[in-house]
KENU-27049 format. One line per field, with one value per residue: residue in three letters; x, y, z of N, C-alpha, C, CB in turn; chain; residue number from 1. Coordinates in nm, 4 decimals, always signed. Glycine has a CB too. Example, Ala and Ser with C-alpha at 12.3 -4.5 7.8 and 13.67 -1.06 7.14 Angstrom:
BEGIN
r: [ALA SER]
n_x: [+1.3190 +1.2850]
n_y: [-0.5690 -0.2250]
n_z: [+0.7800 +0.7080]
ca_x: [+1.2300 +1.3670]
ca_y: [-0.4500 -0.1060]
ca_z: [+0.7800 +0.7140]
c_x: [+1.3200 +1.2900]
c_y: [-0.3300 +0.0030]
c_z: [+0.7800 +0.7870]
cb_x: [+1.1308 +1.4084]
cb_y: [-0.4473 -0.0598]
cb_z: [+0.9046 +0.5725]
c: [A A]
k: [1 2]
end
This chain:
BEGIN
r: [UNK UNK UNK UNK UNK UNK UNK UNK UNK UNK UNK UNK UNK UNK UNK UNK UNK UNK UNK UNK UNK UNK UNK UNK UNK UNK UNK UNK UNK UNK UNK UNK UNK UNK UNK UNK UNK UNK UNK UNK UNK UNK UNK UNK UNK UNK UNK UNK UNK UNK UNK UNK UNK UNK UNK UNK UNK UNK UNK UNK UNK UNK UNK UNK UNK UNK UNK UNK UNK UNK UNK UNK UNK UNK UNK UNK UNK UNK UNK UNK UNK UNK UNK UNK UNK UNK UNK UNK UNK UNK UNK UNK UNK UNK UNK UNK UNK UNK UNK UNK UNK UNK UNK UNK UNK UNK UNK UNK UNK]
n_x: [+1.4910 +1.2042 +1.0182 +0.8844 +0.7639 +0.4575 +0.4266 +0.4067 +0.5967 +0.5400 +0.6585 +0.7035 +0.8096 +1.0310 +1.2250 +1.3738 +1.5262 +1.7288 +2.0023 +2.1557 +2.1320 +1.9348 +1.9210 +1.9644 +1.9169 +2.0258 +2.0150 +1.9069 +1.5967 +1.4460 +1.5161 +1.4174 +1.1653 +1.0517 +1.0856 +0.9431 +0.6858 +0.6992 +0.7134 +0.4011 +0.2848 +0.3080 +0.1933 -0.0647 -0.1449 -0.1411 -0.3467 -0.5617 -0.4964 -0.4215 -0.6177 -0.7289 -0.5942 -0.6082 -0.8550 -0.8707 -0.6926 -0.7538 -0.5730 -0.4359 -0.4223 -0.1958 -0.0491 -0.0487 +0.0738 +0.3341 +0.3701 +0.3414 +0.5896 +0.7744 +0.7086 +0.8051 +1.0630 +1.4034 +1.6914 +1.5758 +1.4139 +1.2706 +1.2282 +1.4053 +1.5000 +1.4549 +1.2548 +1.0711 +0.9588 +0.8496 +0.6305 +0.4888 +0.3976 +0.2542 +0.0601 -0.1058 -0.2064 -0.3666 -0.5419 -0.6788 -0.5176 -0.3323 -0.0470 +0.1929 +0.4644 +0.8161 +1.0760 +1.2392 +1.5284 +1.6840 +1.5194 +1.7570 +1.9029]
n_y: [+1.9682 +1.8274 +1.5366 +1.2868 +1.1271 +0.9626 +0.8222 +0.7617 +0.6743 +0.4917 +0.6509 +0.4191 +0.2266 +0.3771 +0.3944 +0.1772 +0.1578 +0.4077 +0.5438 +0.4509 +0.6925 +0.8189 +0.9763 +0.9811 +0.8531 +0.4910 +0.3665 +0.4796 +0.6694 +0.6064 +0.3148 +0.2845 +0.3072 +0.1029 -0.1142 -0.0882 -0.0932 -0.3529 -0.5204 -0.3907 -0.4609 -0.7708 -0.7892 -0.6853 -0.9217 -1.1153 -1.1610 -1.2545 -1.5142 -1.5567 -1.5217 -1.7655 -1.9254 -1.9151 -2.0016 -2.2501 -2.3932 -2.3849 -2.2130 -2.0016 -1.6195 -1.5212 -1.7717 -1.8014 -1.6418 -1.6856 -1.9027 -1.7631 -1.6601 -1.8339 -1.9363 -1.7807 -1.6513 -1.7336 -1.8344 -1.8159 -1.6437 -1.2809 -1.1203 -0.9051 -0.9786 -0.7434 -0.6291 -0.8293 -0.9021 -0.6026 -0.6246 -0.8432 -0.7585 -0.5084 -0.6707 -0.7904 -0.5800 -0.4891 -0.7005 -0.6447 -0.7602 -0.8485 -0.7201 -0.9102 -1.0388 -0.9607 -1.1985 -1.4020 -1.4802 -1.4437 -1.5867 -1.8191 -1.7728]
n_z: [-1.1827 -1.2494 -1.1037 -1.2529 -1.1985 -1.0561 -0.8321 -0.5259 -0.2673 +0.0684 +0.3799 +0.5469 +0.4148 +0.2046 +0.4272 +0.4722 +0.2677 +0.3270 +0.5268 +0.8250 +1.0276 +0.8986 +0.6875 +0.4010 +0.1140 +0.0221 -0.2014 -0.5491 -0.5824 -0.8097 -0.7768 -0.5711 -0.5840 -0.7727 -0.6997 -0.3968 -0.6335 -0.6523 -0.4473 -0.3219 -0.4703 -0.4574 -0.2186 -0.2300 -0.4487 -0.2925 -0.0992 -0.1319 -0.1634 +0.1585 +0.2751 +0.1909 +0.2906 +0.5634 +0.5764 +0.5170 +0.6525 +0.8771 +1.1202 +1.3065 +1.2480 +1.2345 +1.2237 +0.9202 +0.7802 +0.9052 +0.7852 +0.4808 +0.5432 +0.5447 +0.2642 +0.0842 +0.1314 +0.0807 -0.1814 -0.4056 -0.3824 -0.4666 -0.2973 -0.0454 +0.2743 +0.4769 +0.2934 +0.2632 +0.5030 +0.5447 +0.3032 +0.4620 +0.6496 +0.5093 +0.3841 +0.5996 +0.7238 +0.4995 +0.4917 +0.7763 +0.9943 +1.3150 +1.2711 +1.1664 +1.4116 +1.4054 +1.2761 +1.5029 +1.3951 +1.1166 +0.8019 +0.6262 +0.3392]
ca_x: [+1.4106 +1.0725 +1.0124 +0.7176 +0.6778 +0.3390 +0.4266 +0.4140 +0.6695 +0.5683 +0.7653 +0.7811 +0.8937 +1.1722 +1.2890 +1.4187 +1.7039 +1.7874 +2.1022 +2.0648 +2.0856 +1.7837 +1.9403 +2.0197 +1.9016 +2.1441 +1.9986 +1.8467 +1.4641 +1.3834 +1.5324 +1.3169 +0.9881 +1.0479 +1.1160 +0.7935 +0.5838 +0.7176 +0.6184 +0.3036 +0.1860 +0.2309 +0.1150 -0.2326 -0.1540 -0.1312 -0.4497 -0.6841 -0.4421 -0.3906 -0.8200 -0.7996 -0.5249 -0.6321 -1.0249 -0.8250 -0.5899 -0.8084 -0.4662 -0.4225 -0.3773 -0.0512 +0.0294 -0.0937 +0.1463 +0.4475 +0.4024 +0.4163 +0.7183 +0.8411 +0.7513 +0.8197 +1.1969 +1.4716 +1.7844 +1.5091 +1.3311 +1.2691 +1.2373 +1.5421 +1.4488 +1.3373 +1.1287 +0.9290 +0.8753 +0.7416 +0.5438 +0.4136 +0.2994 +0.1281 -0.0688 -0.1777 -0.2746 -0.5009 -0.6842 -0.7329 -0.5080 -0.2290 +0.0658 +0.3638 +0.6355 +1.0193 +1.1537 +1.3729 +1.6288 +1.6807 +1.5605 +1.8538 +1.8747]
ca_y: [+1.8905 +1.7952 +1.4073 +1.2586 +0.9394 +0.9922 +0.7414 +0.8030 +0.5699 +0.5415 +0.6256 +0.3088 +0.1525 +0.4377 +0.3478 +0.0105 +0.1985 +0.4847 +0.5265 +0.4187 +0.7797 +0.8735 +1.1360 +0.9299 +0.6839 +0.4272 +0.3617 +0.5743 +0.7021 +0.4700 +0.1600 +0.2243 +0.3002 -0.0186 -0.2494 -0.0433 -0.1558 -0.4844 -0.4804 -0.3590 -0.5424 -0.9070 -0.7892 -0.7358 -1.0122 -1.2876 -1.0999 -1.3507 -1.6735 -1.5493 -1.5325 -1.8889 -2.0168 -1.9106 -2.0917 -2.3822 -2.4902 -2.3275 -2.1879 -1.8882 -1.5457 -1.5356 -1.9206 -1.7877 -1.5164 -1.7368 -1.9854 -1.7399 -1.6044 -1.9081 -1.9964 -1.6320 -1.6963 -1.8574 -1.8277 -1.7789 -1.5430 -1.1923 -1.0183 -0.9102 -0.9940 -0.6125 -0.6158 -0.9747 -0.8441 -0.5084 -0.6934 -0.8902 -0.6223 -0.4787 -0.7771 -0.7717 -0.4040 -0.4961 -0.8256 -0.5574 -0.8727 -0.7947 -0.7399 -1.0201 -1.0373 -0.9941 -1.3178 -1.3926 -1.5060 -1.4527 -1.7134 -1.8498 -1.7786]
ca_z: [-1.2745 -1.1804 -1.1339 -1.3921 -1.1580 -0.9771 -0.7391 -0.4102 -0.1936 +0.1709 +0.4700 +0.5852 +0.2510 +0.2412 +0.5298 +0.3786 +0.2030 +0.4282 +0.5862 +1.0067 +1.0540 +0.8441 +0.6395 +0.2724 +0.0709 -0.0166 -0.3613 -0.6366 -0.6226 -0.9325 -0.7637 -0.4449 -0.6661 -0.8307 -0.5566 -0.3530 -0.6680 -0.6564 -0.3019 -0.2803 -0.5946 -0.3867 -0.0839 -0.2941 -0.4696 -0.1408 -0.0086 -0.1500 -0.0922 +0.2616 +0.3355 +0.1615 +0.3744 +0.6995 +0.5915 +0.4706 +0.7437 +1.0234 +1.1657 +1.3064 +1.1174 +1.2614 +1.1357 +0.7883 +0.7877 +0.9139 +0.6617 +0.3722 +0.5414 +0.4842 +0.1278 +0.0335 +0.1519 +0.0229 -0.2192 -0.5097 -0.3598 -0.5748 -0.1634 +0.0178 +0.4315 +0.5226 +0.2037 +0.2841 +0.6176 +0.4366 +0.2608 +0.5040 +0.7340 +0.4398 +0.3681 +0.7628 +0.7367 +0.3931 +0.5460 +0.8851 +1.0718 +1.3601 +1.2405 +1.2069 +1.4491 +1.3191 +1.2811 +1.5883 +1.3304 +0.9818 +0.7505 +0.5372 +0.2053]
c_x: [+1.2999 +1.0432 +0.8955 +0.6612 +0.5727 +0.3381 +0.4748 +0.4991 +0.6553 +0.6696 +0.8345 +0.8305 +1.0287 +1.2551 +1.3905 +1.5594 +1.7266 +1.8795 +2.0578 +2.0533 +1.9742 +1.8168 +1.9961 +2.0181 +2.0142 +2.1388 +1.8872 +1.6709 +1.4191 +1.3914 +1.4246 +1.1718 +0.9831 +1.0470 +0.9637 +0.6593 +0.5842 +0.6525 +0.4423 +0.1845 +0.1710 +0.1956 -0.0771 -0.2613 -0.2024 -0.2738 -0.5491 -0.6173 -0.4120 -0.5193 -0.8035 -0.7324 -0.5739 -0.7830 -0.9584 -0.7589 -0.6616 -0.7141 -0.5185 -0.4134 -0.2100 +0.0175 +0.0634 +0.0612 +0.3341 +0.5007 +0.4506 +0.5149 +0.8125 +0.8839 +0.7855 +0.9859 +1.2959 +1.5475 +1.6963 +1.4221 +1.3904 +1.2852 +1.3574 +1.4458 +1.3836 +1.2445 +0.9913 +0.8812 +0.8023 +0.6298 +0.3974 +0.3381 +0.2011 -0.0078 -0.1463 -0.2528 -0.3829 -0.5834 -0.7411 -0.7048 -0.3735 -0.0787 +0.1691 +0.4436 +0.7631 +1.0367 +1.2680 +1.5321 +1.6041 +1.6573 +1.6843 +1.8373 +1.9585]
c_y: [+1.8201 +1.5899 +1.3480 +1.1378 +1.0094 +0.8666 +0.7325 +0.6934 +0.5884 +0.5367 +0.4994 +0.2120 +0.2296 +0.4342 +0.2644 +0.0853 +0.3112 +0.4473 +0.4975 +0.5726 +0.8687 +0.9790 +1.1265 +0.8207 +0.6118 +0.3563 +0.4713 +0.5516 +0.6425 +0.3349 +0.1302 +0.2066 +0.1472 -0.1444 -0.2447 -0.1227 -0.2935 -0.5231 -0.4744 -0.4616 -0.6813 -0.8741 -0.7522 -0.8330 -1.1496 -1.2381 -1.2441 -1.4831 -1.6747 -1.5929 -1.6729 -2.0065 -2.0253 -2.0033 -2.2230 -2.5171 -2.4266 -2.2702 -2.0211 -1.7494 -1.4970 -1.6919 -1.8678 -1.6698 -1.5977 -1.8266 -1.9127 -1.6714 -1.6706 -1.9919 -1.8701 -1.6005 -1.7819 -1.8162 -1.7546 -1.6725 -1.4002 -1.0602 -1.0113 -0.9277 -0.8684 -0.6219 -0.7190 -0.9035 -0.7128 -0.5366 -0.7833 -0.8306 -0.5538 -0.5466 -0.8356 -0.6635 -0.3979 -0.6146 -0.7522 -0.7134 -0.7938 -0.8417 -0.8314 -0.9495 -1.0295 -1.1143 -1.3338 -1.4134 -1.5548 -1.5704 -1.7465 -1.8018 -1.8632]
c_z: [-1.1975 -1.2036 -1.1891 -1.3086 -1.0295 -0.8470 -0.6327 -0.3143 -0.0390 +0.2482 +0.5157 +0.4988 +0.2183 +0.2934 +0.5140 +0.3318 +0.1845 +0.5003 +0.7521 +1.0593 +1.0169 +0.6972 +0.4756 +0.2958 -0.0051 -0.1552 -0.4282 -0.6031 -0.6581 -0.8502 -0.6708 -0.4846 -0.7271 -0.7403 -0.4646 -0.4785 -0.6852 -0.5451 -0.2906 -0.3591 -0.5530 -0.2769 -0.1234 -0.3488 -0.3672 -0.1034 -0.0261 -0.1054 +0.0260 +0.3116 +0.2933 +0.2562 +0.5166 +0.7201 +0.6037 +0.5669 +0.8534 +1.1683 +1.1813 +1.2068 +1.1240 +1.1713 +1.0183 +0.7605 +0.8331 +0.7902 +0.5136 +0.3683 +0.4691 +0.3102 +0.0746 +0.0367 +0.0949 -0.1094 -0.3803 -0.5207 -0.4573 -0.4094 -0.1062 +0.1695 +0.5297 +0.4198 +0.2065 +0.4180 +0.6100 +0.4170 +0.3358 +0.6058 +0.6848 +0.4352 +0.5120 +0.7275 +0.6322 +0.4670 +0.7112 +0.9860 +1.1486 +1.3069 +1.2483 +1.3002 +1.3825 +1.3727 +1.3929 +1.5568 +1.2045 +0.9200 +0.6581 +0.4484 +0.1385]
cb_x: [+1.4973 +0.9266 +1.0412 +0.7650 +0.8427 +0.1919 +0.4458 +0.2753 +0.8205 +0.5042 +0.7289 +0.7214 +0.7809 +1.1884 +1.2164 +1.2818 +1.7544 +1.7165 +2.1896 +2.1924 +2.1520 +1.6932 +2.0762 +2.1408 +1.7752 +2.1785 +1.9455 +1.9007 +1.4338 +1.5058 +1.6814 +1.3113 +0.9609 +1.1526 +1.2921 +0.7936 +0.5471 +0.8495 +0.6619 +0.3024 +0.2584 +0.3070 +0.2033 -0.2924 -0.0623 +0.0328 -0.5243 -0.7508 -0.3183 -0.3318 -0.9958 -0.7879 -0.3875 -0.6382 -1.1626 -0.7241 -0.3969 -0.8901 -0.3354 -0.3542 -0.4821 -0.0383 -0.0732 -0.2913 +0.0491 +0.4416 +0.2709 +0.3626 +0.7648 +0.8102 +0.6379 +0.7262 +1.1943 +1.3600 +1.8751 +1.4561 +1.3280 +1.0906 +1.1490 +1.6700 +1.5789 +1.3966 +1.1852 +0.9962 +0.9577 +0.7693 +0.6261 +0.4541 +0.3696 +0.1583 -0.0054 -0.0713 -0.1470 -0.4562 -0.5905 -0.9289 -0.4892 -0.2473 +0.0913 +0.4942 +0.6661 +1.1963 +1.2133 +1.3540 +1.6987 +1.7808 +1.4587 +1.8768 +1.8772]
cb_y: [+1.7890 +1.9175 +1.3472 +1.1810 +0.7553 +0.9874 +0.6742 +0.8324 +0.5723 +0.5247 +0.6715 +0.2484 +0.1815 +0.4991 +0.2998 -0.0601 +0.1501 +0.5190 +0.6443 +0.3014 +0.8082 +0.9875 +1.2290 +0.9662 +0.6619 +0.3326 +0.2023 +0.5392 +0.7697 +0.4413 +0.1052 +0.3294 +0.4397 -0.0219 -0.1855 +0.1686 -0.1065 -0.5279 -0.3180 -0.2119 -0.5483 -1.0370 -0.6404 -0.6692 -1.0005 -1.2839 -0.9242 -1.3585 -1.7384 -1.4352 -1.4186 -1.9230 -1.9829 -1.7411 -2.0898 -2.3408 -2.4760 -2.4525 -2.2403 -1.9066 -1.4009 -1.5461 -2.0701 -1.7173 -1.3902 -1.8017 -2.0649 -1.7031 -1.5902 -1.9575 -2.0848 -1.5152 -1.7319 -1.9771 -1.9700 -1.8639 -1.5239 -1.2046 -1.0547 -0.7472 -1.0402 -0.4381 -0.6263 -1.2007 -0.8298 -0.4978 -0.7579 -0.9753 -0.5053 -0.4767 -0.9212 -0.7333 -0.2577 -0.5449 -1.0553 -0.4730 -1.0356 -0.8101 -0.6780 -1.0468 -1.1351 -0.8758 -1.3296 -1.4796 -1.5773 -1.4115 -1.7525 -1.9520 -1.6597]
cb_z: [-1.3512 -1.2807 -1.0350 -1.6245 -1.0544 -1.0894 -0.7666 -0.3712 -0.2345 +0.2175 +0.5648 +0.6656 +0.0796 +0.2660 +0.6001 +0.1946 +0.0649 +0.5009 +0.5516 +1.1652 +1.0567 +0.9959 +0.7539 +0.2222 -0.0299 +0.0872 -0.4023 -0.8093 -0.6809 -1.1024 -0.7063 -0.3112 -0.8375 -0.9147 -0.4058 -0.3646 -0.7604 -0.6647 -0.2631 -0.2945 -0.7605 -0.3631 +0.0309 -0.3876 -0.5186 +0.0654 -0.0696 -0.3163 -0.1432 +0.2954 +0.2261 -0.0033 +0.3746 +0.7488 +0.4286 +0.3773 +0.7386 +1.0780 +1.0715 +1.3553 +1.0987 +1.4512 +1.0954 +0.7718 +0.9389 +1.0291 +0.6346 +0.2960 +0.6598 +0.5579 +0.0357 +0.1443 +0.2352 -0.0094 -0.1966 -0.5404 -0.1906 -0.7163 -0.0473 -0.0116 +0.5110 +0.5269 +0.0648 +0.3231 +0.7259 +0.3067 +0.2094 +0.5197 +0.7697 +0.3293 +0.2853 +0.9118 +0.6917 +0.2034 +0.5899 +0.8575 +0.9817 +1.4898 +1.2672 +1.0581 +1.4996 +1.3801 +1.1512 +1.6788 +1.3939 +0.9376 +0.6878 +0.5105 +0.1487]
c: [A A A A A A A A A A A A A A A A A A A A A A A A A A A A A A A A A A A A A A A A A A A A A A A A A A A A A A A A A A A A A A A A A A A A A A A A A A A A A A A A A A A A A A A A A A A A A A A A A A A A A A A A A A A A A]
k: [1 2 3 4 5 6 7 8 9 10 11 12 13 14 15 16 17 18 19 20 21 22 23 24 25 26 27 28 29 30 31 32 33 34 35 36 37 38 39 40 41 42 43 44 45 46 47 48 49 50 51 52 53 54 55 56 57 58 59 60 61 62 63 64 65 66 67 68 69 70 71 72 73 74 75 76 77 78 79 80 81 82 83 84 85 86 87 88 89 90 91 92 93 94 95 96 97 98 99 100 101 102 103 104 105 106 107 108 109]
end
């Protein structure tokens, strides 16, 4: 059966929920397309409050990028901890800024 969703999920978003050997995903197709457009859709979203933060607080683009690790985190959050960091790599790779570091330790939730 041929799949109708035109939506392309990249590798490195697949990745996310792949087994550690590579070889099976550990949830359904749909769940990962859905989660990917959840994804992708705030990492275009933040684009503009990221350019306003970094004018605003004259902080690094790294600061900018820690901070909305941090408000992006947290028990309420809609991101699981590979998906914010996803996310936030994306939204580096759209403002053409170097990439976040991994967190040396998980924030709480």
């Amino acid at each position: 059966m041929d799949d109708p969703n035109q939506i392309e999920v990249p590798p490195s978003f697949v990745a996310l929920f792949t087994t550690p050997g590579g070889h099976r995903l550990t949830e359904p197709m749909s769940h990962v397309r859905v989660r990917y457009e959840l994804c992708e859709d705030m990492a275009q979203m933040l684009t503009e409050q990221a350019g306003t933060l970094l004018f605003k607080t004259g902080g690094s683009e790294r600061d900018v990028l820690s901070a909305l690790r941090v408000a992006l985190s947290g028990p309420e959050s809609a991101l699981q901890e590979d998906e914010l960091s996803w996310v936030l790599t994306r939204l580096a790779e759209l403002l053409g800024w170097e990439p976040p570091e991994a967190p040396a330790h998980p924030l709480p939730r």
